[in-house]
C-alpha positions in Angstrom: -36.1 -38.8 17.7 -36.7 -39.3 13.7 -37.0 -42.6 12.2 -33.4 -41.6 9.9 -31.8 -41.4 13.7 -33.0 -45.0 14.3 -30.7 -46.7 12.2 -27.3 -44.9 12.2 -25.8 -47.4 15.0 -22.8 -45.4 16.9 -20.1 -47.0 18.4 -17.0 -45.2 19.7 -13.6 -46.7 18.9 -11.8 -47.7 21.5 -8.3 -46.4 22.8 -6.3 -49.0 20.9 -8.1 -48.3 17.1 -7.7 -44.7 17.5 -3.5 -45.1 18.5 -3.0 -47.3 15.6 -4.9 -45.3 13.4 -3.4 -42.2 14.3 0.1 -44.3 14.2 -0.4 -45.6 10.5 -1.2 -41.4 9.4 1.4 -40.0 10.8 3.8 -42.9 8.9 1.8 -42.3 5.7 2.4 -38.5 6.4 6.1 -39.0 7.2 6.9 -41.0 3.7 5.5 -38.5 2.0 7.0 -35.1 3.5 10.0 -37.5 3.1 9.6 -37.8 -0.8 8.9 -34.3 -1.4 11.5 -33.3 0.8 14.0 -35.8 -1.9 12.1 -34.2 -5.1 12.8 -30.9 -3.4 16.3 -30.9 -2.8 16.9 -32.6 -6.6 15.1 -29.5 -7.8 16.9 -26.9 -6.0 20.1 -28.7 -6.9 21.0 -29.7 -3.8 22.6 -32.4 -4.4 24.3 -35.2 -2.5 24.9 -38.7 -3.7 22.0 -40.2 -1.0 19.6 -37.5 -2.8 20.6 -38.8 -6.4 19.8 -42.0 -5.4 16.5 -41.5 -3.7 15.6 -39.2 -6.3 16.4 -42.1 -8.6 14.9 -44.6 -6.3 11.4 -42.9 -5.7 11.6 -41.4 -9.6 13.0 -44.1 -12.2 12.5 -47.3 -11.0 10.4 -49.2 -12.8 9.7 -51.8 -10.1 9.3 -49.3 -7.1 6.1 -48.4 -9.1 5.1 -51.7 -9.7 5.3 -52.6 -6.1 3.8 -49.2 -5.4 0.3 -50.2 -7.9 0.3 -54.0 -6.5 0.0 -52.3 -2.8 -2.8 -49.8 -3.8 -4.6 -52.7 -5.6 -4.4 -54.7 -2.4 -5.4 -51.8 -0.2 -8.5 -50.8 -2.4 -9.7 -54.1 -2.3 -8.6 -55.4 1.4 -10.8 -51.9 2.1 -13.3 -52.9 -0.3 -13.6 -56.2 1.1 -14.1 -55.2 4.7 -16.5 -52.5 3.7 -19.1 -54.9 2.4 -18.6 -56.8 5.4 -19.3 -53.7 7.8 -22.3 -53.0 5.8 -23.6 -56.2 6.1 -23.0 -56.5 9.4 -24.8 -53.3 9.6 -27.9 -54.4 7.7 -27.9 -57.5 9.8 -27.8 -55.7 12.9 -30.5 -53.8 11.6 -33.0 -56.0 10.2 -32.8 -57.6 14.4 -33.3 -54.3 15.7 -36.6 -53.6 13.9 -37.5 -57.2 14.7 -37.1 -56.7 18.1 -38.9 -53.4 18.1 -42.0 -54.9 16.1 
């Protein structure tokens, strides 16, 4: 084995982390077929009065897109956050390994 295979450390995810990942997609994938769908149907002039007011909803408001930058903000630096922590964790774990093996 090459010393660059050394230090990638593998770990399989577990049953759990792979349902509620795969869980949290498909809702991210759903909201968003579900807007386009909306945008859609406004273009092709389908129009109903639950339409007009999601178009209007997901379209105009001001404060939907407020809320929707405050919650990528958070995301990007919640993931940030627990990036530098997996990396350091990482270093850590690496730093005993070669101590270990020395």
């Amino acid at each position: 084995m090459d010393e660059k295979n050394k230090l990638v450390i593998r770990k399989k995810s577990s049953f759990p982390a792979l349902l509620r990942r795969a869980i949290f997609l498909i809702i991210l994938w759903a909201i968003t077929i579900f807007i386009i769908y909306v945008n859609f149907s406004f273009i092709f002039k389908a129009y109903s009065d639950t339409l007009v007011s999601l178009y209007l909803l997901f379209n105009l408001s001001f404060h939907i897109y407020k809320i929707l930058g405050e919650v990528i903000i958070f995301s990007g630096l919640v993931i940030s956050v627990f990036g530098i922590i997996h990396i350091r964790n990482l270093r850590r774990k690496d730093l005993n390994h070669e101590k270990d093996n020395s």
